[in-house]
Every structure is written in C-alpha cells, then in structure tokens.
N, C-alpha and C positions, 0 to 999 in steps of 0.2 A: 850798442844794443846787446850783442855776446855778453859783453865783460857781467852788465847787468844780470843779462841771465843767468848765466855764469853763481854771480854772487846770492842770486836769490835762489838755485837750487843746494847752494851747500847750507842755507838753513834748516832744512830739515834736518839734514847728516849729523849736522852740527848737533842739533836737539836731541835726534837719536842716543849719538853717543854720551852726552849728556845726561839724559835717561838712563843707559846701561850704566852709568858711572853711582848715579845713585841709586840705582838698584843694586852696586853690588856694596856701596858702602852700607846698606840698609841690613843685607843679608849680614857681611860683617859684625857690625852693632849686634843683631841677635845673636849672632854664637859669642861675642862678647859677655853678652847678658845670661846667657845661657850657663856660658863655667862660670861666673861669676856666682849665679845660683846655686851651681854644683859646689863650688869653694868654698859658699856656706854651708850645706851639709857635707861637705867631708872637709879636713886640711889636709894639707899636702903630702901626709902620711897614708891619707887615705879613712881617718879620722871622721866619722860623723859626730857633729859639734852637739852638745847636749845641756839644755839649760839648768838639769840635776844636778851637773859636774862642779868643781870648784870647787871643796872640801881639799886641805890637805893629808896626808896618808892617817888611817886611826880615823878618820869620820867621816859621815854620812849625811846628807840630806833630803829630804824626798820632797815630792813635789810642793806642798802645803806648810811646809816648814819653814819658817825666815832664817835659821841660823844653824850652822854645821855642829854636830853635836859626835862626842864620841862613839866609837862601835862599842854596843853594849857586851855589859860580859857578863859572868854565870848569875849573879846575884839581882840582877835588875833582869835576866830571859825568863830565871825561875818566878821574879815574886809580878813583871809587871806587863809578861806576853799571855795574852789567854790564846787558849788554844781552841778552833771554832769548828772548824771540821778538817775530810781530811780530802784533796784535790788532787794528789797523784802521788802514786808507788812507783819506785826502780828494785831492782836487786842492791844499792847500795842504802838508797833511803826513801824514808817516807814521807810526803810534802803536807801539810799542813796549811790552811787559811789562816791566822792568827791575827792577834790586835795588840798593840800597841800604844798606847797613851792615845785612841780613837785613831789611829793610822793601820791600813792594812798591811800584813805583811805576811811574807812567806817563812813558814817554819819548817826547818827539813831537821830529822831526827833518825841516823844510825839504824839498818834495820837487823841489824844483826852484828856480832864480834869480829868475826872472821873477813865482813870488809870494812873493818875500822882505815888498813891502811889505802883502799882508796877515796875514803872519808875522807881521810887528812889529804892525802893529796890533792882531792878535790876546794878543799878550804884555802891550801897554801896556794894555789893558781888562785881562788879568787881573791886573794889578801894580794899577790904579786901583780893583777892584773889589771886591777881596778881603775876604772876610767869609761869615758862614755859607750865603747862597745862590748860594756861586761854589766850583768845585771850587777846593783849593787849591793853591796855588804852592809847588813844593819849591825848584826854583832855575832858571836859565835861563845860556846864553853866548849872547852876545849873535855874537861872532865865527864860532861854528860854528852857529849860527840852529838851538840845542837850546833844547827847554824840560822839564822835567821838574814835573811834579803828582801830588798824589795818586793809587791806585789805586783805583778802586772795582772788585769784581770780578762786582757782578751786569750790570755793562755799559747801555746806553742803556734810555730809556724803550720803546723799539722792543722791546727782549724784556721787557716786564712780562708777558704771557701767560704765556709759560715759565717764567718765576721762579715765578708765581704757581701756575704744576702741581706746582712740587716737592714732592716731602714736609712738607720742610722749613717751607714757605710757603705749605701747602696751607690753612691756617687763617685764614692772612692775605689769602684771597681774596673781598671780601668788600667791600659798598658802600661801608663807613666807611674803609676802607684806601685806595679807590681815590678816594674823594670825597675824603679828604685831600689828595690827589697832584695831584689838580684845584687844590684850594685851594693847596698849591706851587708849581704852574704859573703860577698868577694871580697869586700874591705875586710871583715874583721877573719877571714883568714889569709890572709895578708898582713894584717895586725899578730895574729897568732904565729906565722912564721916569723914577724920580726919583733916577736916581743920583748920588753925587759928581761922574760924569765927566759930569755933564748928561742931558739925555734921549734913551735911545738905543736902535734899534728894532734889531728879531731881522730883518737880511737873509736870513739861510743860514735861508730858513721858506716855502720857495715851492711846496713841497708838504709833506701830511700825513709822512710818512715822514721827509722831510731835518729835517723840524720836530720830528719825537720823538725824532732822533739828538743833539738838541744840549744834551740832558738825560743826567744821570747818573741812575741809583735808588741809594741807597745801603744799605747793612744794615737801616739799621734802619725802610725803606721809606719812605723824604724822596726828595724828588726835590734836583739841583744843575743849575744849566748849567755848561755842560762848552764848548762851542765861542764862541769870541768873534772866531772871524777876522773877522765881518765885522756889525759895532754901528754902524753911523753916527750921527751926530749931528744932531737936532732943534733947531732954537731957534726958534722963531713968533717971537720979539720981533725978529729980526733976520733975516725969513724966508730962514732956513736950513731946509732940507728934504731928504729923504734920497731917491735910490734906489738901486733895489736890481740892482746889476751893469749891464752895457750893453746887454744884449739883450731881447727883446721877450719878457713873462711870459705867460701864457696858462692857463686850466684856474679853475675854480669855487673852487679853494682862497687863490688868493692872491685880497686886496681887489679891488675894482672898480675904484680909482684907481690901482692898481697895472697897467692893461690899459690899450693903444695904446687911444686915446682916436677916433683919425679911421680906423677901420677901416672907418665906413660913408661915408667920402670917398675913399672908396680910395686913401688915402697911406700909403705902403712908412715901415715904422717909422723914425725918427729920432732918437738917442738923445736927439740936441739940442733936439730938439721935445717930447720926453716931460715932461711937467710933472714935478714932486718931490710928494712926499707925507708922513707923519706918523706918526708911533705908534700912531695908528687903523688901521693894517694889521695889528697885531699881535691889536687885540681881536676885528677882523674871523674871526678864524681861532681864538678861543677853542673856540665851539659843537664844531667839528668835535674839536678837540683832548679835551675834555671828554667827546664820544659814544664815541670809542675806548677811553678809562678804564673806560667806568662800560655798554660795549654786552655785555659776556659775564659777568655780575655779576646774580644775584636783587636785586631792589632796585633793579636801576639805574634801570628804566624807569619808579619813582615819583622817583628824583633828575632824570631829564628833566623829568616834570610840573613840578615847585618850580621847575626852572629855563628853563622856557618863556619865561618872560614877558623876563628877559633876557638868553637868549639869539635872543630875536627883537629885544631893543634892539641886540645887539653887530653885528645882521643887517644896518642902516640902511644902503642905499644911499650915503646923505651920511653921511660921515666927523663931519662937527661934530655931528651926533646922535645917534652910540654915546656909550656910560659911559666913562667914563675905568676905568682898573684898579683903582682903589681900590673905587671903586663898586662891579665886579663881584666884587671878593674880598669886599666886604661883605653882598653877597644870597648867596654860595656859605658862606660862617660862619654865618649865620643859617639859610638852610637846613639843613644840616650839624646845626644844633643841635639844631634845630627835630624833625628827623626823628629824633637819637637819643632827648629827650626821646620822644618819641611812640611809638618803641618799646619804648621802657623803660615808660612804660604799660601797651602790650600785655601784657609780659611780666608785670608786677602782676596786670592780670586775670585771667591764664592760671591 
C-alpha cells in the first residue's frame, strides 16, 4: 500500500518537472529565433543586409532596376538627369529631387568654391564606403562638383514622428520599430569606426538635430547615413586624432573632450591649443540619440530601463572608459531580444 502511494504521488513531480523542462526549452527556441532574425538584419559585423546591395565597386542599382549599371559621370548627369526641385540646403550643398531615365534620385550640387574641399571629401567617403549602411552612389562629375545618389523619400531621421503618424505607418509605430532604428544607429557607427577607409568619427553631430539629419529612413524603416562631408580620420597607433571644425563647441550634447578645456583659466579659445579627440564623441551622444527614438513610443520607457546601465557607461566623463560600438550594439540585440521574447510570453498567457 506505501510503496503504491508512494509511486503515485511522484507523478505529478514527475510531470511538473516535465513541464518546466519544456517550458524552458520553449523559451530557448525563441531566443534562438529571435537572433536568428537579428542575423538577418545585421551580419556579424554588425552589417544590416540589404536587398539594393550586390553591385560590384563603380555601380549601382536601385530598387526597380534588374541589372547593375555603372556610376554615371559628367556627360550622361548633364545631358540625362532633370532636375525637379530643390529638397534641402547645407553650407556645403544643395540637394536637389532629380530624375533619372524615370527613377528618382537625389542631386547635390557644390554650394559654393571655398567648400569644394569638403565636397570632395564628402564624395570620396562615399565612393570608399559604399555598401548597405551608406546611401548609394548613382554617379558624380567631378568637374562640375555634382554628385547624384539614391532617393529616399521619407527624408531624414529628423521626420521619424511624422512618418510614423501616417496611415500608412501608423502601425509601424511601435518600440520594436524604433529600437530597431537604434540598433541601425549603433551599427553603422560601429561600421564607421571599423571601416575600410579606417576609423572615422561623425563631425556634422554637434547637436541633437544636425545629428539625426545625417541619416536617411528608408521604406522599409532602416535607417542609412546620408551626409559624409565631414568623417575625419582616427588612428591611436600613430596618434592621429580628429576635430571637429575650428571654432569653439559648446552645449551638453557634444562630448566633454570636445569643449575648450582652459575655460576656467580664462584663455580665449585656440584652435591650436585645442587638443584632438576620438570616436568616443560619437558614443558619448548615443543616450541622447536613442531617447528621441524610443521618448513617444508605449514601451519606450521599459527599453530605457534595459538600457540604463549602458547608457550610463557611454555617460563616462573619460573617453577610455565608454564601450566601444560593438559593445553597445551588443547590450541594444540582446535587449531587443530579450524584451520581444518576454512579450511574447505575455501574450501566451493572455
């Protein structure tokens, strides 16, 4: 009689544990599924995969196009791009709607002599850079200091609000849309510190606003950078260091080491006296970039919680003590995952 009973109360137990077994291989499988998703849009560089891509270097293909074609040059921008209106001005150029053999495309044209050379340096970043987290290059003259790239027509990261009220995209507004867009942000400066052309930090980023201008959104809600006039070049091994323009920065959004240093010496800025600085000005200014994505979003303010911890590292006073970018796109996938798992739970229980 014991032994019996005995054997008929360890079935439940039995079951129990059973239960919790595949509960947790269940949970497992979805964070499987989960990077697995994530792997598709980025690779292992950190890489969002893009179905434009696949042209070898010298051509271009846009969405509507079957076949890779060369980058145009002076003689086909002059006689076969019309030019339609005009969609935005910087101090270096002026942007242009344009058409193309019936394809949209963006026309930027020199707005003056005297920044020819960050014209060209803007052109040779994107001639060096080119690949799925760079808008593309359709063709450039070098003579008449045109450059002609893709169109995207939802325009900068600066109107993500407005996109995101449309109709259209009213669906798409939504933590995991915008915690995507984060992780794009973070990837491709991550890309920009390890890129071909060496490690090269975001100047034109000295406020919130000039810093979400230098982003594309595109259709299918990826982000691209879009402006490269001004990427200097890093090297610590041969301490080469970057700054950024010649005048004295100022305001809570650029880095620390970015600000006239003898302000309480009271010496009048010097550009020659200003030390150089690093790609840590770039992660210095993540936090903020990431609060504007994810501040008018249900949900956002549990994607803040997850991301406290670093973005109080990206916060460090001293530059040698933030994460490098790989780092922080690694805690922003893992949160990301973490939290669709876990709603996906909820929604089980429900």
């Amino acid at each position: 009689m014991q032994s019996a009973t005995s054997r008929s109360s360890t079935r439940p137990i039995s079951h129990s544990v059973l239960a919790v077994v595949v509960c947790l291989v269940v949970l497992l499988l979805c964070n499987v599924i989960i990077y697995f998703y994530l792997d598709l849009l980025y690779n292992s560089n950190g890489q969002q995969v893009s179905s434009s891509s696949g042209c070898r270097p010298g051509y271009f293909k846009m969405a509507t196009m079957k076949n890779c074609t060369p980058w145009l040059q002076c003689a086909e921008i002059n006689n076969e791009v019309r030019r339609l209106k005009l969609i935005g001005q910087g101090a270096v150029k002026q942007v242009y709607l344009a058409e193309w053999r019936g394809q949209k495309v963006a026309l930027s044209i020199l707005t003056s002599p005297k920044y020819s050379e960050d014209f060209l340096h803007g052109l040779s970043m994107l001639r060096a850079l080119q690949g799925p987290k760079v808008v593309q290059l359709v063709g450039f003259c070098l003579q008449d200091h045109v450059l002609v790239t893709e169109y995207h027509p939802l325009g900068s990261l600066l109107n993500l609000d407005l996109v995101l009220s449309q109709a259209h995209y009213l669906k798409h507004n939504t933590w995991q849309v915008r915690l995507r867009l984060a992780i794009d942000y973070v990837s491709i400066l991550h890309y920009l510190h390890t890129s071909p052309a060496g490690c090269r930090v975001m100047c034109d980023s000295n406020s919130l606003e000039k810093t979400l201008s230098q982003f594309l959104l595109t259709n299918d809600l990826h982000l691209i950078v879009n402006d490269l006039d001004a990427l200097p070049e890093v090297d610590k091994n041969k301490n080469l260091l970057a700054k950024c323009g010649h005048r004295e920065l100022s305001g809570d959004f650029v880095a620390p080491e970015q600000l006239w240093p003898f302000v309480k010496d009271g010496k009048p800025f010097s550009d020659d006296l200003m030390p150089g600085y690093d790609e840590m000005t770039d992660i210095w200014k993540i936090p903020e970039v990431t609060q504007f994505l994810m501040e008018r979003v249900s949900g956002g303010d549990l994607v803040h919680f997850h991301l406290f911890q670093i973005h109080k590292e990206c916060k460090k006073k001293d530059p040698k003590l933030r994460p490098v970018a790989q780092q922080v796109l690694n805690v922003y996938k893992t949160v990301y995952s973490n939290m669709v798992r876990e709603s996906s739970g909820v929604r089980d229980m429900l």
